[in-house]
Structures are given as structure tokens and as C-alpha cells.
C-alpha positions, 0 to 999 in steps of 0.5 A: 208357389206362383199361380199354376198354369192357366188354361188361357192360351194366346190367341188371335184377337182382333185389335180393338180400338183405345188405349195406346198403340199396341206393338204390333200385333192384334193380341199386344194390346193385351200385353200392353194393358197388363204391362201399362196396370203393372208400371201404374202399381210400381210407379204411382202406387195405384191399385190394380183392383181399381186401375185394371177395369176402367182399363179393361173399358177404355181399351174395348177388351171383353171375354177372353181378351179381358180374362187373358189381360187379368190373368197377366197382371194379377199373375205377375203381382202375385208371383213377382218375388219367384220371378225376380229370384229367377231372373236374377240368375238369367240376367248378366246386370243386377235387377237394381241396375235394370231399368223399371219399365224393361224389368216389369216386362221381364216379369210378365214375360217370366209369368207367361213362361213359368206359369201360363199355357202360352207356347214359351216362343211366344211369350218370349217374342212378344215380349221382345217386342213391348220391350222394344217398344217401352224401352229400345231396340238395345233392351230388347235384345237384353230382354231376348236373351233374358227370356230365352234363359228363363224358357230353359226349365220349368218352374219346378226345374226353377224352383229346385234351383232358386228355393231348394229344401237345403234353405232355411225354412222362412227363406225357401217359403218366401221364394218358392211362395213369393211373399217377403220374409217378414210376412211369412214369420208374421202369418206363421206366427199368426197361426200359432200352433197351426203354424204347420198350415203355413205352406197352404195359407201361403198358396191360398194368397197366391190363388185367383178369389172366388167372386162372392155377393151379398144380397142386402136384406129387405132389398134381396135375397141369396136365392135371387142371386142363386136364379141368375146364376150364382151358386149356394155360398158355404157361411153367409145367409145373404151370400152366393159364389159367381163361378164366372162372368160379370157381377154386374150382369145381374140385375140385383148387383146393377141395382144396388140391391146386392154387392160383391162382398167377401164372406167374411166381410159379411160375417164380421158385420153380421156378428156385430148385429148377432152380439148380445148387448143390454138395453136399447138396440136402435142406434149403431154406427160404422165408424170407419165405413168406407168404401162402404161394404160393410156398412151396406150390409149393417145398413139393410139388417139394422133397418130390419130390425128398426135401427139406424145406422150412421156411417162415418168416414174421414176422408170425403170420397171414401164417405161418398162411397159410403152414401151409395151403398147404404140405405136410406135411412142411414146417415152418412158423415165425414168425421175423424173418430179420434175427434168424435163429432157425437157425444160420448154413449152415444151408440149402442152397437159400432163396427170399427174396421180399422186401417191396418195392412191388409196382409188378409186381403192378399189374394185380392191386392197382391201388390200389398205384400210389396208395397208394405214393410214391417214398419207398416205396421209400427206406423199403423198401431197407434192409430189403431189404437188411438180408433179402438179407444175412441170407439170404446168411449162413443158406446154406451154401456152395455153396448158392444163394439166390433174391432176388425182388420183386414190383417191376422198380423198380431201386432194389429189383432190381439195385441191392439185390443189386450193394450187398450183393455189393459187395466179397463174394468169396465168393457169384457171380451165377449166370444166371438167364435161362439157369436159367429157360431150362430150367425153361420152355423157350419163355420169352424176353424176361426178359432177357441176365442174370445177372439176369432181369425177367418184364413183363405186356406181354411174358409175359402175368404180373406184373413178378417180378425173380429173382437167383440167388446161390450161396455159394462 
């Protein structure tokens, strides 16, 4: 289901200097922000993670203006499925045939309706007027009309309509839960025989994420991040919950001691560290370590432990990123691993967090779930497995190599690391539930092994896939 209702009302704001003119009223220039974030992920495939702060900034909305203006936009993304399903039957055109910028303002309008506190009268006023203002006096009728249809009824009163328990199980999940129906088969089919928790992954994806840091060892602790207002994370030693307010406004995140970092980001390059290998343990590498959080982590523990890291991503910007959250005594290299700049061996530890779908980060990057087709994942396996394989020669025997992907869809899990090892003696599946088990000793719920999955609905975190492979 949609987001439920937020507890962020309208309010008048005064109007706040940048950004573009706002449609008339002080609280528009909200409105637009979200409106403005929403047409940048729909016609330039921007991310609303990255786009909407420099937003927020340029446009001098702080506090509850900010908060209302992040709850419009990731709103919107999530539930844009719902939503579309309910304005079809309040509009007289088709939605192909509605203009893109005037049916986006339909789903923030539809989102204010359905799933905020905002009076109805409101949102379908000001609404009215952005349409007017993106798109004519003609459409914003049309918008009027629209909108006051979709006021009629309630979400559920919608949702009995629009996903009625009559529908086939994958079609109602997919309208009343707001993902394509190919990514419920794939997250139900993920499950396996939890496959009955489908409903709740679904909700989980459609829930706000919890703000979650990592203090770097030897540069901070979790109990600092606890004294500035954190609270205890469930899983991580280096992890703390913001509850509120801004990362940045702690003194160890401003300094680069400490990051936003989802928990199990943290687990699956802590498990690395924890692996059993034989023989030497001083030269690790994170081979596709941008933007750099997992490296950042790697980075600080291998430094405790006397090893070095070297970080190495294929795209220069994403390397540089990479710089800025590693200690310094990483190196940090732009190198495409299928073409490995080192020799053969050469490592004895390697996290490769591969590029995948991100269908585990939906929470995160709602506009995933859109902008990604099942042929995503067709396009994306050779190249997984082109990673895994070259990962797997750049280890030393006795070495241990960390698969990851920030998606449960088996074709990009399991299946990847079972092709690549088809018919290889030399590298075992090591258990990487029982690894985790004694990095993070209250986890369950990943999984019986070799393999481990984290979900949303289960550990509160993104749904990260780790393998752990050690060269015989």
C-alpha cells in the first residue's frame, strides 16, 4: 500500500527566496520543488535521492518546509502505480494521452489526497494552480475536475475498487502495493518458502527508511554517534539510528569520521573482514567501491588490522568519491575489473558489490521499480558474471571473495555465483549466514546458507544478497 497518511499537514510558509517563481502562494514553492524533483526523475532520469537536497538548498527550504517537500516527492514515487490505477478512472482521456508535465501534478495531487493529512480542498486547489502554471488555464480545469473525483473516496474506499481481493493474487499485490508485477513475482519468488511474507516485503519497500550511520573505526565510535543524538542500532557494532534532523549536524559525519551507511551495507563488508581465509591477510581490495561506502568501512577496519585497501572503480567521478571516504592508507584507482590492472593473486580479501537492479534499495530509490524492466536484469547478468569471474582469478588462493548486490532477484543472487562455479574445484562456498552470525550476533533471518539475503520487512534494511567464496 501507498504511504499512509503523514502527519505533515499544510501550513503557511513564508515564501522563501530561489528556485522558480512559486504559483502563487507562500506554501507553493514546496509544491513546485516536489513537482520540479518529480519531472527531472521522469524526463532525465535523475535521482530524487541526489536531486532533491541541492533542491532543498538552492530554493532556502529548511525544517517543516523540507519535510513537507520530501514527503510530496518520495510519496509520490512510491505510490505512483496506486495512484495512476485511480486516476484512470477519474480522468475521461487515457493517462498515455495526458501531457507528462500535467499528469505528474495529477500524482502529487492524487498522493496529497489519498495519503496526507492535507485538507482534500487544499490539495485539489493547489494543485489546480501549478497545473495552471506548468501547463495552462485549459488543463487545469481538466486537473480540477480530475482531482475532485479522486477526493470522492478514501484510499481503502479506492483500493476495494481499483485491487478488490476478486484479482488475481500478482495483479491486486501489484495496484493496492504500487510495484510492477514483475517485481512481485521476482521478490515472491525470492522468498522461497517465505513466500507468504510477500505482502509485508511489499509495505516495507513503500516505508520512509530509517536514517542509519557508521562511525569508521579508529576515526569513531557508535557511542559518539549515540552522545549527539543517535539511538543503539539492532546488528552493526559501528551502527547508530538518527531518529530525526540532519546527519550532518554531528560533528563526526561533518568530518568524515562517520557516514550515512545502511546496516547491512555495513554487515556485508564486515563479513568480508570476519571470513576465514588461509594464509596472509594484508592486501584487500574493493573492486567496484564507488561511491565509496562500503570501501569507507573496509578502509578503517583493514587499517586496524594492519592491511591495506585498494579501491578501484571504472568510472572516474564514482573513484573520486571513493577518495573521499577512504582513509589514508588506501589507494584509490580507476580500473574496469574485467581488464584487471593488477596481476592475477594479487589479493587476499575482495568485496564485489556488483551493479545489479537495485530492487533491494526500493525504499531508498522508489523511482527503481519504474525506471527498471525484467530485461534489466537479462542486460545485467553477463556482466555479473563476466565481475564474478574476474574477481575470482584476482584472489589468491586461500583468499575469500565477497559477491553483493543490492537486489534478492535471483537471476542476479544465486544463479550468478551457481554459473560461475559451475564445474570450478578450486573456490567453496563458505557460510555466510554463520560468518554474519559472528560479526552480529542478535541477526537472524538471512537465511540456512551457503548464501545469505537481508530484507526490509525482516531487518529493518536494504535487501543485500552476500556469498562468500574462498579459493582452494
Amino acid at each position: 500500500m501507498p504511504p499512509t497518511r503523514s502527519r505533515r499537514g499544510d501550513r503557511d510558509h513564508n515564501r522563501r527566496p530561489g528556485g522558480p517563481r512559486a504559483t502563487g502562494r507562500p506554501q507553493d514553492l514546496v509544491r513546485r520543488t516536489a513537482f520540479d524533483v518529480i519531472r527531472a526523475v521522469e524526463t532525465r532520469d535523475a535521482y530524487a535521492n541526489l536531486l532533491l537536497p541541492a533542491r532543498l538548498r538552492d530554493r532556502g527550504l529548511t525544517g517543516r518546509d523540507a519535510a513537507l517537500a520530501t514527503e510530496l516527492t518520495y510519496g509520490t514515487l512510491r505510490g505512483r502505480g496506486t495512484y495512476d490505477a485511480v486516476l484512470a478512472l477519474c480522468s475521461d482521456r487515457e493517462l498515455r494521452r495526458v501531457d507528462g508535465p500535467l499528469l505528474d501534478v495529477l500524482r502529487l495531487g492524487a498522493h496529497q489526497i489519498l495519503a496526507t493529512r492535507i485538507p482534500p480542498h487544499a490539495a485539489v486547489g493547489t494543485m489546480v494552480e501549478l497545473a495552471r502554471s506548468v501547463s495552462g488555464p485549459g488543463q487545469a480545469k481538466f486537473a480540477n475536475a480530475v482531482l475532485r473525483k479522486v477526493a470522492a473516496r478514501d484510499l481503502d474506499g479506492w483500493l476495494a475498487i481499483i485491487a478488490p481481493d476478486t484479482a488475481d493474487a500478482t495483479t491486486r499485490l501489484s495496484v493496492a502495493h504500487s510495484h510492477p508485477k514483475w517485481i512481485v513475482s521476482a521478490l515472491r519468488d525470492a522468498l522461497g518458502s517465505d513466500r507468504d511474507e510477500i505482502e509485508e516485503l511489499l509495505a516495507a519497500d513503500n516505508a520512509r527508511p530509517r536514517v542509519t550511520l557508521v562511525a569508521r573505526p579508529g576515526r569513531a565510535t557508535a557511542r559518539e554517534l549515540r552522545d549527539a543524538g543517535a539511538e543503539p542500532a539492532p546488528y552493526s557494532p559501528y551502527a547508530a539510528v538518527l531518529p530525526e534532523g540532519d546527519p550532518a549536524a554531528i560533528d563526526a559525519v561533518r568530518d568524515g569520521r562517520a557516514a550515512v551507511q545502511d546496516e547491512a551495507s555495513q554487515l556485508v563488508a564486515l563479513a568480508l573482514a570476519a571470513a576465514p581465509l588461509d594464509g596472509t591477510d594484508a592486501r584487500w581490495a574493493d573492486l567496484c567501491a564507488g561511491p565509496g561506502g562500503k570501501a569507507g568501512l573496509l578502509s578503517a577496519v583493514a587499517t586496524e588490522r594492519g592491511a591495506r585497501l585498494l579501491a578501484a572503480d571504472s568510472q572516474p567521478h564514482r573513484a573520486g568519491l571513493v577518495g573521499r571516504a577512504v582513509d589514508d592508507r588506501a589507494g584509490v584507482i580507476v580500473a574496469d575489473v574485467t581488464v584487471p590492472a593488477w596481476r592475477p593473486g594479487a589479493f587476499d580479501r575482495i568485496l564485489l558489490d556488483v551493479p545489479c537492479t537495485g530492487l533491494g534499495a526500493l525504499r531508498r530509490r522508489p523511482e527503481a521499480r519504474w525506471r527498471r524492466g525484467p530485461q534489466s536484469v537479462a542486460e545485467l547478468g553477463p556482466l555479473q558474471r563476466s565481475l564474478l569471474a574476474s574477481a575470482l582469478e584476482s584472489v589468491r588462493p586461500g583468499g575469500v571473495v565477497a559477491y553483493v548486490t543490492c537486489s534478492p532477484h535471483m537471476a542476479e543472487t544465486r544463479v550468478v555465483v551457481d554459473d560461475v562455479l559451475r564445474g570450478r574445484a578450486d573456490v567453496e562456498r563458505l557460510d555466510a549466514p554463520a560468518v554474519l552470525g559472528a560479526v552480529a550476533p542478535t541477526l537472524t533471518g538471512v537465511g540456512d546458507g551457503p548464501y545469505a539475503q537481508f530484507w526490509p520487512h525482516r531487518h529493518g534494511t536494504d535487501a543485500m544478497f552476500l556469498a562468500l567464496l574462498r579459493r582452494r
